[in-house]
N, C-alpha and C positions, 0 to 999 in steps of 0.2 A: 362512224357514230359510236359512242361508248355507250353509259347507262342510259337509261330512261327509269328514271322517278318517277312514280303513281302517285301524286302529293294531294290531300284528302281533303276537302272543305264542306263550311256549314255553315248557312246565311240562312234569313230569315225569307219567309216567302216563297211562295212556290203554285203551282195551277198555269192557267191556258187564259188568254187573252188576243182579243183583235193588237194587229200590231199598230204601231204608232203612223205617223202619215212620213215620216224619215226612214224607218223600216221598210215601206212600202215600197219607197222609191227606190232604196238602193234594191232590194229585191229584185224590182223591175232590171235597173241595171246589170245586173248579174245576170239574169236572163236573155237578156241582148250581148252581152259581151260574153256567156259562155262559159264564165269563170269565177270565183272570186272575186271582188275587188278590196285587195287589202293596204293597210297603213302597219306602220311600223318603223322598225331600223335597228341599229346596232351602237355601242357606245361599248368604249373599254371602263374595266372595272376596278373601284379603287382597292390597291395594295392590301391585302388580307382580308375580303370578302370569302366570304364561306358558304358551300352549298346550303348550309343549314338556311342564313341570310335569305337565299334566292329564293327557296322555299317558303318561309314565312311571307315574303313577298308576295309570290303567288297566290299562296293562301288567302293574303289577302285582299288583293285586288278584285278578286273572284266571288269571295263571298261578299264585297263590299258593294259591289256595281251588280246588278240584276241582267243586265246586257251581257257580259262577262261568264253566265251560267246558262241562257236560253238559248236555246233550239227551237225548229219552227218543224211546224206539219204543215199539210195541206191538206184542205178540207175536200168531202169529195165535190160539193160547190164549186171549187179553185180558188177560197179565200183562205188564203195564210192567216196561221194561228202562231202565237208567240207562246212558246210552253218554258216555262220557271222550274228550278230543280232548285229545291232547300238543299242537297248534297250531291258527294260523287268526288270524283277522281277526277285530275286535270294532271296532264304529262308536264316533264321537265326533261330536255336532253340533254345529256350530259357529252358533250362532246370533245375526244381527248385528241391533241393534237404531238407531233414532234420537235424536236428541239430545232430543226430546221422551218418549219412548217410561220408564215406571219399569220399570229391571230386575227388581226383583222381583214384579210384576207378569207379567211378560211369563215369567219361570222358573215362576211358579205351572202358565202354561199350560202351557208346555211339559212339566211333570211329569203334568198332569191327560192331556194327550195321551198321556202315555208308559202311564199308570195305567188309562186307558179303550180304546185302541188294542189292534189282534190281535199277541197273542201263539203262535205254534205252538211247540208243546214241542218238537217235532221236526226244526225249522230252526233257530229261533231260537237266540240266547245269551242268558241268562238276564242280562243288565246293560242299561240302556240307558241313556245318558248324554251330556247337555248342557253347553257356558258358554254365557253369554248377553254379547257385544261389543257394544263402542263404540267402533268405531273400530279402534285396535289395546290397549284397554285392556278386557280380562275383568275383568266387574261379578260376575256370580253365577253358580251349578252350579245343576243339577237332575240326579236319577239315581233312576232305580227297577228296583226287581230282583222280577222273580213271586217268590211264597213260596217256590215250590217249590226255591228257590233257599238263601234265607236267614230267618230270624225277628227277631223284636224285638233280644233278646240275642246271636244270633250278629251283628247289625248291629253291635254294640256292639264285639266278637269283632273283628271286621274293621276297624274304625275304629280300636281298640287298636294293632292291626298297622300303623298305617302307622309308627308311632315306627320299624320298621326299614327305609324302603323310603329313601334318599339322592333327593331330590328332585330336583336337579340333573344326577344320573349314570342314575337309575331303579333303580342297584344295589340289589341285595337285603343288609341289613346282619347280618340274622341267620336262622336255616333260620327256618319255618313250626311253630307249634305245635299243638297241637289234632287231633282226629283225622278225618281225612277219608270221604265219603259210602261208599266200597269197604269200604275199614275196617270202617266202622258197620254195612255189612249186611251182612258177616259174621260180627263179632260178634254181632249180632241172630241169628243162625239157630245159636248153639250153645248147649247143654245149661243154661245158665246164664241167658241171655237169656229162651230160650223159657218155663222155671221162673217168669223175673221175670213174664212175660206172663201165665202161666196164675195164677200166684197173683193178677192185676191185676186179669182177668175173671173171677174167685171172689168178690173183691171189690165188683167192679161187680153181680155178679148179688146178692150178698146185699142190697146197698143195692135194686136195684129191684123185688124182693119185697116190698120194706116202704112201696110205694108206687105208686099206683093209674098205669097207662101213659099216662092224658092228663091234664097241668096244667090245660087248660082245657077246663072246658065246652062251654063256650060257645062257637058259630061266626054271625060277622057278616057284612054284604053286605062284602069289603072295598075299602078307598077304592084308589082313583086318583089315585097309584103306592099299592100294597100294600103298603109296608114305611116305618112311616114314621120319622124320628129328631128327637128330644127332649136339647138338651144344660139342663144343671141347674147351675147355680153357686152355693154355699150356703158363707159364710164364718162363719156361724151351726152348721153343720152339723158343720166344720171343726174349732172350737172346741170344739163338745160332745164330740163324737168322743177329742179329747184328752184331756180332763174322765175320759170312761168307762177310757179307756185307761191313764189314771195309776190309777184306781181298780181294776181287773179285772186288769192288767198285761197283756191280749188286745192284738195290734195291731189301729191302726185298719183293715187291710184285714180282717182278722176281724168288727171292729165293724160295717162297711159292709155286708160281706157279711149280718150278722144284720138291719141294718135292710131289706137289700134283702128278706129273705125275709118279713119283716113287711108291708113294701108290698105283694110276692106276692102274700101269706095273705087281706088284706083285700079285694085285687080276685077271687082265682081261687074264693074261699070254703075254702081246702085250707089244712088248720093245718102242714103238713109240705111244707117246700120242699124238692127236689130240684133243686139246683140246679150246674149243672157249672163249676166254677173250674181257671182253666190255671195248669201247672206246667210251669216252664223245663224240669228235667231236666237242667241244667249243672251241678248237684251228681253226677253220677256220675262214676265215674273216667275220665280222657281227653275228658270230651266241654265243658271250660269254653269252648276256645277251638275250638270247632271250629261251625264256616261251613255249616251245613244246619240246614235245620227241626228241633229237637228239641223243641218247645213239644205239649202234649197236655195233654188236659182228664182230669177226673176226677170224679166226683158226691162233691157233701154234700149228705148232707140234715141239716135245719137244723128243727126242732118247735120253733114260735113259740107253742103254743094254752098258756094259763091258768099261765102264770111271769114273771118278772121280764126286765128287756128285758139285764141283767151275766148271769144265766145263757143266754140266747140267744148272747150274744157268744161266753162261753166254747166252747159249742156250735160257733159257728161254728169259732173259732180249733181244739178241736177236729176236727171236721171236714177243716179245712182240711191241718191236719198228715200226716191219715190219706189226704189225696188227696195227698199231696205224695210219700206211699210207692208208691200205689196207680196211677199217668198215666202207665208205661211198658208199652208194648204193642201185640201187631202189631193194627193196627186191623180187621181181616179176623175174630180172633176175638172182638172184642168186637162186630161186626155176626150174625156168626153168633149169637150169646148173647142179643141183642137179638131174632133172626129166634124160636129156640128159645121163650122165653119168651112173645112175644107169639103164638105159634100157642097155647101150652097157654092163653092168657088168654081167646085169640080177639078181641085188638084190638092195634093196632101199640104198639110202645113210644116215647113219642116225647118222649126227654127232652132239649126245643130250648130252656130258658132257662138264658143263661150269666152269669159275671160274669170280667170280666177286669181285675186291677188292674194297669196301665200305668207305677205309680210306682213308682222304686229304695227309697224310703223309707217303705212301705208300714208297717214293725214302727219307725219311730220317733216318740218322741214330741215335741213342742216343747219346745225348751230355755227354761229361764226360769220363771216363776210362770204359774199353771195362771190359766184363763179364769175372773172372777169371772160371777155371772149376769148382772151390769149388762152386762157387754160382749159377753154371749152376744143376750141380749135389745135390744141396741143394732145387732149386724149381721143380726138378723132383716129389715128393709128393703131390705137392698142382695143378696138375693137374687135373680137373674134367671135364667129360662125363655126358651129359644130353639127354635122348632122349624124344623127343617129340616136338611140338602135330605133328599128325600124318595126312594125308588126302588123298581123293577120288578126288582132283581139278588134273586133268592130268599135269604132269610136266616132264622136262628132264629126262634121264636117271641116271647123278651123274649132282648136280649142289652146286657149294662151292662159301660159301661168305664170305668174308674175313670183320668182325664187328670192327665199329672205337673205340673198346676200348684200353684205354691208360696202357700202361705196360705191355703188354701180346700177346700172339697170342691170339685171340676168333673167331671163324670161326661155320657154317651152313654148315655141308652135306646132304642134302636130294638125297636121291635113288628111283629110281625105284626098289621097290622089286622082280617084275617079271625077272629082271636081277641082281640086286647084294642085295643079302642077308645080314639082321641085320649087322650077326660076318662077314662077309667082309666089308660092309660100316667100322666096327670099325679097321678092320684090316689096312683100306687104312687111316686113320685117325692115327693109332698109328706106322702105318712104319712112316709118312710125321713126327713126333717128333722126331723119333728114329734115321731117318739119318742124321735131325737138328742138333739133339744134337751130333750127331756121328762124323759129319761134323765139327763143333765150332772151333775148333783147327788142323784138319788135311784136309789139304788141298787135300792129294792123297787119301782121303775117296772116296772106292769103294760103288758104289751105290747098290750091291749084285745084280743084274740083268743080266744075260744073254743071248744074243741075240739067241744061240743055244736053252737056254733051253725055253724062251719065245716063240720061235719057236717050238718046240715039243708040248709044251703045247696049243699052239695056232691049233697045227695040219693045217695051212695053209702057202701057198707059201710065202715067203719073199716079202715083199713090194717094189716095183721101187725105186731108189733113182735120 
């Protein structure tokens, strides 16, 4: 490491506020996993960028977002408070590298340090941020922010905003838009909010009646590390997927989602996935461009057993609709609802398999002529299976991400090993290709699923409808 710059800011706003219901949640998550959970990454820098540059940058991203300068207490109650700082010092690393040394190499680490490194909500500033030198010429950035800070799309949110920050001067060229964390949890605690909330956990509870509180059966010795990860790339997958899509008019993140609960069905023996999909939540009013977690999950569930694999989709798509009304909410009631439930069943509820699609272009389909069989059945070969890396950071039971690369399906299954096993994670992985492609062309493709034998195998009463 070379220098560390103290780079100084000054926003408006400042005091102690309840945090927001995104706040809460990730909190929660950090709690259970022990750590951090952060976003970020690394990009090279264009040809004569100057520290001065990277400075007013920060400067102003910091002062501009409110998320960006708070730290949190806790109360002696154990209700977290979100504290604002109108000033202060935020670090910059200046990290100097050799003439042999590849900078994006050496930015990877520095991001993986910033990503695995302690974080305290209550000292800390929620940014941390690197260049990586040669000399007097900045090769590359790295920069990560805890969740609790920012999301997927508020990253996006924030990166929109530099188009007003004069690079040269750090001058600010137009106000700030979006609504900020004070804002939001006050909005959250009035008459209209709390309404959206209770009617979210109405929702949540009708769906988890209609479905037994544990996916799997089954518990294993589990390996070491116990979580382990499986990435999947499938331009066969990709292909069919399009196929369905032009046929059903469902997007492919619908489709996905229906194939993933078919893999489910076949490994867990249960014809009815319950499966929880995230929803931005920047479709409400005020909150597109505004810089804090608003990302929340929602259940579909998703009955795979004895239909065709274009009505599963539609299922999913709707489904997916009805969580996209349904992911706003203070997260405290929907644990209470959870606690409720699983005392009258007399077993916890514990709905830990998720799916999260990652791609802006989730609902479109390929432009051009739709995939013949020949060429569905020609990139069946060039699919590859990658596992790893592996880890001990506590995580869902199955959680799938669907990665924004172009031309293909690329998806992340991480398991819980103590419930589904290596060759079932790969099994649930190579049914969700197999009925893809199965599907591409025939539209009464049976999903092989059977509600009798998923029931045998399940060995438990059929689920309420």
């Amino acid at each position: 490491m070379g220098d560390r710059i103290l780079v100084p800011f000054s926003g408006e706003g400042s005091g102690e506020c309840e945090v927001t219901w995104g706040q809460r949640n990730i909190l929660r998550m950090m709690q259970l996993a022990g750590e951090a959970v952060m976003i970020g990454g690394t990009i090279p820098l264009e040809e004569g960028t100057t520290v001065e540059q990277i400075v007013h940058l920060l400067a102003f991203i910091v002062e501009r977002n409110h998320s960006l300068r708070t730290r949190y207490r806790i109360r002696e109650d154990g209700e977290p408070m979100q504290v604002l700082s109108s000033s202060g010092e935020v670090a910059l690393d200046i990290v100097d590298i050799g003439p042999d040394e590849d900078p994006a190499e050496v930015a990877e680490k520095v991001r993986a340090g910033y990503e695995h490194g302690p974080f305290d909500i209550a000292t800390d500033w929620p940014v941390k941020m690197a260049v990586i030198r040669r000399g007097e010429e900045l090769l590359y950035f790295a920069a990560m922010y805890p969740h609790i800070a920012i999301d997927g799309l508020g990253f996006e949110a924030l990166v929109g905003d530099l188009a007003n920050l004069d690079r040269e001067t750090g001058a600010h060229l137009a106000p700030r838009e979006g609504m900020q964390p004070f804002d939001l949890a006050r909005q959250q605690q009035t008459p209209t909010a709390l309404r959206q909330s209770a009617a979210s956990v109405a929702y949540w509870e009708k769906m988890v009646r209609q479905v037994q509180g544990r996916r799997f059966d089954t518990e294993y010795e589990p390996r070491d590390p116990q979580w382990w990860d499986l990435t999947f790339d499938s331009k066969a997958a990709y292909l069919a997927a399009t196929c369905i899509a032009a046929r059903t008019g469902a997007n492919t993140g619908s489709i996905l989602l229906g194939a993933h609960a078919v893999g489910l069905a076949k490994v867990s023996g249960k014809s009815t996935s319950a499966i929880r999909t995230f929803v931005s939540n920047r479709f409400r009013p005020g909150l597109r461009e505004t810089v804090t977690p608003l990302l929340a999950s929602c259940l579909c569930l998703v009955d795979v057993a004895d239909t065709d694999f274009d009505t599963v989709a539609l299922r999913a798509w709707q489904a997916q609709l009805k969580a996209g009304k349904y992911a706003y909410f203070d997260p405290r009631d929907l644990l209470a609802m959870f606690d409720r439930v699983g005392a009258e069943r007399d077993e916890e509820v514990d709905l830990l398999c998720y799916f999260n699609d990652l791609r802006r272009a989730s609902a479109a389909v390929r432009p051009g002529p739709l995939p013949t069989p020949e060429e569905i059945e020609a990139a069946l070969p060039l699919t590859t299976l990658t596992w790893g890396p592996h880890t001990d950071v506590p995580d869902a039971q199955t959680f799938m991400e669907l990665n924004p690369v172009p031309d293909t399906v690329n998806f992340l299954l991480r398991v819980d090993t103590e419930k589904v096993t290596p060759e079932e994670q790969e099994q649930i992985v190579r049914e969700m290709e197999r009925i893809l492609v199965a599907a591409a062309f025939d539209p009464a493709c049976p999903t092989g699923i059977s509600a009798q034998a998923a029931l045998s195998a399940s060995g438990a009463p059929a689920p309420a409808q």
